[in-house]
C-alpha positions as CSV (number, residue, x, y, z in Angstrom):
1,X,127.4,87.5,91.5
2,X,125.2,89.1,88.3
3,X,122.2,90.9,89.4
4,X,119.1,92.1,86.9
5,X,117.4,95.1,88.7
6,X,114.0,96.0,87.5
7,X,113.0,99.3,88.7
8,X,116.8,100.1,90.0
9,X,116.2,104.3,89.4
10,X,113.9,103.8,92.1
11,X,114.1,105.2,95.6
12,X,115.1,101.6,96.7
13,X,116.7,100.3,93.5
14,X,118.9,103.3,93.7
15,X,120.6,102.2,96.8
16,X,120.4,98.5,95.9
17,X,122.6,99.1,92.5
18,X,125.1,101.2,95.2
19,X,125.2,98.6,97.6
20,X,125.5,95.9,94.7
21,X,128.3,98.3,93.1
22,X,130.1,98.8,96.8
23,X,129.8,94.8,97.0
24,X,132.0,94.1,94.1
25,X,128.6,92.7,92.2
26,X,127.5,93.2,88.6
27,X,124.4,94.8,88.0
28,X,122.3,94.6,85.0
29,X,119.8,97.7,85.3
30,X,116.9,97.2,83.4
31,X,115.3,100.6,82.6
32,X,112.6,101.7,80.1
33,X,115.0,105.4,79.9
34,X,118.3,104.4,79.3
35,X,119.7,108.2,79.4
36,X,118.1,109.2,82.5
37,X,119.8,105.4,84.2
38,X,123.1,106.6,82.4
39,X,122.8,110.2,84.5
40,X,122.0,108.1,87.9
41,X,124.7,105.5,87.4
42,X,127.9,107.2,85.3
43,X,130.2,104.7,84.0
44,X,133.3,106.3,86.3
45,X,131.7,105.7,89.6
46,X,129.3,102.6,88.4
47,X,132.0,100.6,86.5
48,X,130.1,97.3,87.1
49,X,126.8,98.8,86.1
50,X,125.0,97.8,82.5
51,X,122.6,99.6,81.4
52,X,119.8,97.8,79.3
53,X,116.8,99.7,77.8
54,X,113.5,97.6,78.0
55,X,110.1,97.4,77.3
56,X,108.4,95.7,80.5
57,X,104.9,95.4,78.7
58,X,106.4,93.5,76.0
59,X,108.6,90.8,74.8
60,X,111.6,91.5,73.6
61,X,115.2,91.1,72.6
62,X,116.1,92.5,76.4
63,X,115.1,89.5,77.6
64,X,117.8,87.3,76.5
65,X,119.5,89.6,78.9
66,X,118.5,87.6,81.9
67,X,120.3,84.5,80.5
68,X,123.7,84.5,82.8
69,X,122.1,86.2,85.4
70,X,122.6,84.9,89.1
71,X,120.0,86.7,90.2
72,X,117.5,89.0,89.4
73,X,115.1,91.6,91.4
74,X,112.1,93.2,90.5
75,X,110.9,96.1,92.0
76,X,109.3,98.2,88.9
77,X,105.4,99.3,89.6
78,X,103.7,102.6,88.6
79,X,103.5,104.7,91.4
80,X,100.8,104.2,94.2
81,X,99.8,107.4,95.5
82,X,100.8,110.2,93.5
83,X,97.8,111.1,91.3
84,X,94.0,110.3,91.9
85,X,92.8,106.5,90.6
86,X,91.5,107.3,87.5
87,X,90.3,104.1,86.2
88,X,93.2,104.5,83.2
89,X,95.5,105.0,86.9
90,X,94.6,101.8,88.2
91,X,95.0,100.0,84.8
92,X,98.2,101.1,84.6
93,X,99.1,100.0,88.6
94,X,97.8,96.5,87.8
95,X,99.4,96.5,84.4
96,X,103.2,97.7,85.6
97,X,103.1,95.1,88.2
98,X,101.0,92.3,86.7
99,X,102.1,91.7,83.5
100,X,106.0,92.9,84.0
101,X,106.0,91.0,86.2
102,X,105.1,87.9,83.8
103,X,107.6,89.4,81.2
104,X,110.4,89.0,83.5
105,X,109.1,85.5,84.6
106,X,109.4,84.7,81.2
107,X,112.8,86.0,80.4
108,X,113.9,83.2,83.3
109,X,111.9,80.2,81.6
110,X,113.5,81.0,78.4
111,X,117.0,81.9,79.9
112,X,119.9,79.2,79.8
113,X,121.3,79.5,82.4
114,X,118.7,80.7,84.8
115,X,118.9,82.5,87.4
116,X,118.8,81.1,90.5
117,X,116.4,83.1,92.4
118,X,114.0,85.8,92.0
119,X,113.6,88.2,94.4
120,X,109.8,89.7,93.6
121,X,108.7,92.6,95.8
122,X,104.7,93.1,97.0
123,X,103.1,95.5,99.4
124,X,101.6,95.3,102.3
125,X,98.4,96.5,100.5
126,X,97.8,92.4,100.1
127,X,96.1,92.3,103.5
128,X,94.0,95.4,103.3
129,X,93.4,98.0,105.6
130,X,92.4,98.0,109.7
131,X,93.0,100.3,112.8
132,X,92.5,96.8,114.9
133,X,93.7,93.9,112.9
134,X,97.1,92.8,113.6
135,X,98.9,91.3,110.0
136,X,101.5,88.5,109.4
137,X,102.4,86.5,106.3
138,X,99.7,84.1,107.6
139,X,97.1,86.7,107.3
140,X,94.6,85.9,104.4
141,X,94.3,88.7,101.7
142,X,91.7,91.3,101.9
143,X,89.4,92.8,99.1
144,X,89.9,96.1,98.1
145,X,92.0,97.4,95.2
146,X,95.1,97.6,96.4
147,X,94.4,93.7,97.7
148,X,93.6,92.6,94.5
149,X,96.8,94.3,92.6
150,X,99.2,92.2,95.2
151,X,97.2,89.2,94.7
152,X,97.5,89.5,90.4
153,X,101.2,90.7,91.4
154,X,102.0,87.8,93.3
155,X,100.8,84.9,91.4
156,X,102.3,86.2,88.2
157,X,105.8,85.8,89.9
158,X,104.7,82.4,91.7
159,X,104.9,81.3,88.3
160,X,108.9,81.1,88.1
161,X,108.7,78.2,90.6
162,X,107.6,76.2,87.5
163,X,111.4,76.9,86.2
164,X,113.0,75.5,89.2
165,X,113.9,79.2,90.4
166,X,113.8,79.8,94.1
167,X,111.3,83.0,94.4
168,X,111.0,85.5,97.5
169,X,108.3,87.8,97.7
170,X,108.5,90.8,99.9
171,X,105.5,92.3,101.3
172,X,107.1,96.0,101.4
173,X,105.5,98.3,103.8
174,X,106.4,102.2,103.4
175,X,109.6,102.9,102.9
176,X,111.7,105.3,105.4
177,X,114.9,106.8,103.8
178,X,116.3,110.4,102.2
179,X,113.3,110.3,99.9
180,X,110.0,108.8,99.0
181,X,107.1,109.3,101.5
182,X,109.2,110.8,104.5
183,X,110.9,113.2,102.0
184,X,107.3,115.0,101.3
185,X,106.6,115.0,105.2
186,X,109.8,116.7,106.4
187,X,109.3,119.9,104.7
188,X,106.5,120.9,106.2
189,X,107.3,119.8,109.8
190,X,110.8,122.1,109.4
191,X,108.7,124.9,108.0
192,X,106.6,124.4,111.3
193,X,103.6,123.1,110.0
194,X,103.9,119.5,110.2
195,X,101.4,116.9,111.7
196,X,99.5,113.5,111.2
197,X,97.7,112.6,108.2
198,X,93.8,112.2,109.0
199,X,92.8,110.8,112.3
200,X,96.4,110.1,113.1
201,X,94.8,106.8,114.4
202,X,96.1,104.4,111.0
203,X,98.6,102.4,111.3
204,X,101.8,103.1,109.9
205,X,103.8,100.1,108.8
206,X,107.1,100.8,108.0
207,X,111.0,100.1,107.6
208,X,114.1,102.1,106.7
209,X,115.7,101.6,103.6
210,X,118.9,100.0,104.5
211,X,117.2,97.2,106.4
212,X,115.5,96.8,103.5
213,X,118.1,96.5,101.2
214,X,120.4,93.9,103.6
215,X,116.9,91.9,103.2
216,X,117.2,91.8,99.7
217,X,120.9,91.1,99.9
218,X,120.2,88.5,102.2
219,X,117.4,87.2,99.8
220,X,119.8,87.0,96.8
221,X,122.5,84.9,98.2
222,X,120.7,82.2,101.2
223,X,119.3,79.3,99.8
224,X,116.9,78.7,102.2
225,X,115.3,81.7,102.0
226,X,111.7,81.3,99.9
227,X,108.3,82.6,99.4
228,X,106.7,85.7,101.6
229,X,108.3,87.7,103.8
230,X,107.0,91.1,105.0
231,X,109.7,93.7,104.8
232,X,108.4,95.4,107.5
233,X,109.8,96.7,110.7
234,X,108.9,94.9,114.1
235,X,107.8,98.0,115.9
236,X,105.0,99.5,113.3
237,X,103.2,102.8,114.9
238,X,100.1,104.8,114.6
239,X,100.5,107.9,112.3
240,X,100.0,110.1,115.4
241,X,103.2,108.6,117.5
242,X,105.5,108.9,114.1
243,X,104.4,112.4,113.6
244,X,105.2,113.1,117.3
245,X,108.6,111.3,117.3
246,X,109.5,113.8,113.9
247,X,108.7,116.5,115.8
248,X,110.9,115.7,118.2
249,X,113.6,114.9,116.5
250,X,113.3,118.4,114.6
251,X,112.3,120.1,117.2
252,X,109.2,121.0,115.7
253,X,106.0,120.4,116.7
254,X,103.5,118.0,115.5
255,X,99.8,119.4,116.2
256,X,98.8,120.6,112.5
257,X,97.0,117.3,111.2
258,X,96.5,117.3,107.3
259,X,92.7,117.5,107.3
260,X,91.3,113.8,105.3
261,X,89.2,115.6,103.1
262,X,92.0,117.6,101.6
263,X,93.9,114.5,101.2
264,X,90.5,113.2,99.2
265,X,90.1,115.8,97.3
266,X,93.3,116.3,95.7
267,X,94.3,112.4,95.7
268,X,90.7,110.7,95.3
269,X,90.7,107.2,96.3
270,X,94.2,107.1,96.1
271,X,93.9,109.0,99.9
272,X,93.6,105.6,101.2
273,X,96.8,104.6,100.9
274,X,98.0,107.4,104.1
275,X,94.5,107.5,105.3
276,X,93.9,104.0,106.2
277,X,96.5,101.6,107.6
278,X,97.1,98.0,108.7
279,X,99.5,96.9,111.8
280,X,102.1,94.5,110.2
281,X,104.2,92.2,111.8
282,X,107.4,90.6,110.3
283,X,107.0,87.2,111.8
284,X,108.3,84.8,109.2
285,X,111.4,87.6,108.4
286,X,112.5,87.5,112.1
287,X,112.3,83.8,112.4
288,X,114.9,83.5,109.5
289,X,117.0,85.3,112.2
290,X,116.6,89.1,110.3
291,X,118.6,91.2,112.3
292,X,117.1,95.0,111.9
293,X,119.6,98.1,112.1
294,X,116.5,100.2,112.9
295,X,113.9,98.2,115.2
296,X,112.5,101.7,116.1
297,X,110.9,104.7,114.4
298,X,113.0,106.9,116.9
299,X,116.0,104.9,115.4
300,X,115.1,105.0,111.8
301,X,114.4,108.3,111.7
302,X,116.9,110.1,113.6
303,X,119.4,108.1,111.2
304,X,117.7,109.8,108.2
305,X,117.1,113.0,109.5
306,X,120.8,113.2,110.6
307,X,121.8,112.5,107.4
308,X,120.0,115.1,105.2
C-alpha cells in the first residue's frame, strides 16, 4: 500500500509514517520544509519514505503526486492553542485546515488513479464546549469558533465523495503520547508543581496515540469503514481526576491548579481550548468493533509515563 501523509512531522504523523514504515508500506510525506522532514525521516532508517515539498495553499505540480496513491491522510492544521487568537491566528487556523484541505481534495479529482480513500481528521471542537452535555457523532455542531473551523474543515473534505473516494473523518480529541499537550503537563508535576487547569471541572476528552494510529490504520485498509468517527477514548474524565491519576503515577501531587486567568492572559481566547471541555463518547468507533489498547486514563498514561 502507498500512503500520502499531510502533516506527517506532526506529533501523530510522526508515529503514523513509523508505523507505515514498520508495516512494510510506502509513504509519500507531504511537507512544506523538506530539510527539516529529511532530518525526521533519514533515508537509512526510512527507506520507504518520499519526501515531497508542497505548498498546501496552492495548486501545484505536488499534486500530481497523489496520482498512484492507495491512500492518503491528512492531518496538517496550524496549531490550536499555542499563541493567543489574533484575528490574523484564526485566519490562519481556518485557512490551514479549510482550504488545504480543498487542495488535497483536488489533487484526488484530478488524480488517475485515485486513491481509494481519504482519511480526513477533525476535532472534537465541532460540538463545542459543556461541563454537562454528553457528545456522540450524532451530536449537532455547536457555535463558537472552534465549531465553525470543523464545520468549514469538514465539508471541504466531504467534497471527495464527489470522486467516488471513500472519506473518513475523525473527530480527534487531545492527544495522549511522548509529546504534545501531556508533554507540557509533566514537567511541572515532576518538578512538584503540577495540578488541574482552571476549575478542574472541564471535561477532558482524550485518547493515546497508538490507539489512534491503529484507527487510522484500520481506516486506510476496511472498506466499510466511512464518514465520522470520534477518535476518542471511551472513558473521557474531568481535568481534576486526570491531574490526580498523573500525580499518582509520579508520585507527585496534584493540588497546585493553574489559575484560569493566567491561562487568559497569556493565551487570550485561545484559553478555551483547556479551560472549557466537552464529554465525548466514541459510539459509532466502538460499534465498528474498535478495540482500544488504552480504555483508561490510568492505562494510557502509565504507558507513556513509563516510557519517557
Amino acid at each position: 500500500m502507498k500512503v500520502a501523509v499531510t502533516g506527517a512531522t506532526g506529533f501523530v504523523g510522526s508515529r503514523l509514517v513509523q508505523r507505515l514504515q514498520q508495516s512494510g508500506h510506502q509513504i509519500l510525506v507531504l511537507t512544506r520544509n523538506a530539510d527539516r522532514a529529511k532530518q525526521i525521516f533519514p533515508a537509512s532508517a526510512f527507506p520507504n519514505v518520499e519526501i515531497i515539498a508542497y505548498t498546501p495553499l496552492t495548486s501545484g505540480s505536488w499534486q500530481a503526486e497523489i496520482a498512484g496513491c492507495d491512500g492518503v491522510v491528512n492531518l496538517a492544521g496550524a496549531p490550536i492553542a499555542e499563541s493567543r487568537w489574533t484575528p490574523e491566528r484564526k485566519q490562519e487556523i481556518l485557512d490551514s485546515r479549510k482550504i488545504g484541505t480543498e487542495k488535497i481534495v483536488e489533487a484526488i479529482a484530478q488524480a488517475n488513479p485515485k486513491p481509494s480513500v481519504l482519511v480526513n481528521s477533525s476535532a472534537i471542537g465541532y460540538y463545542g464546549t459543556s461541563e454537562t452535555a454528553t457528545f456522540d457523532e450524532t451530536s449537532p455542531a455547536g457555535q463558537d469558533f472552534l465549531a465553525e473551523v470543523c464545520q468549514a474543515w469538514e465539508a471541504a473534505a466531504e467534497a471527495v465523495k464527489q470522486t467516488g473516494t471513500r472519506l473518513v473523518i475523525l473527530r480527534t480529541g487531545i492527544v495522549l503520547g511522548d509529546g504534545g499537550a501531556l508533554a507540557k503537563m509533566l514537567t511541572p508535576f515532576r518538578l512538584f508543581a503540577g495540578g488541574p487547569l482552571g476549575s478542574g471541572k472541564q471535561w477532558f476528552s482524550w485518547i493515546h496515540i497508538d490507539d489512534l494510529v491503529n484507527l487510522i490504520l484500520r481506516a486506510l485498509t476496511e472498506p466499510t469503514m466511512e464518514d465520522v468517527l470520534n477518535a476518542t477514548a471511551p472513558e473521557p474524565v474531568r481535568m481534576a481526576e486526570l491531574c490526580h491519576t498523573l500525580g499518582q503515577i509520579l508520585h507527585r501531587p496534584s493540588w497546585l491548579p493553574v489559575p484560569a486567568a493566567a491561562l487568559e492572559l497569556l493565551l487570550g481566547d485561545a484559553a478555551k481550548v483547556v479551560l472549557e471541555g466537552q464529554q465525548v463518547l466514541p459510539k459509532r468507533t466502538q460499534a465498528i468493533g474498535f478495540t482500544y489498547q488504552y480504555p483508561t486514563v490510568k492505562q494510557a498514561l502509565q504507558d507513556i509515563v513509563q516510557s519517557t
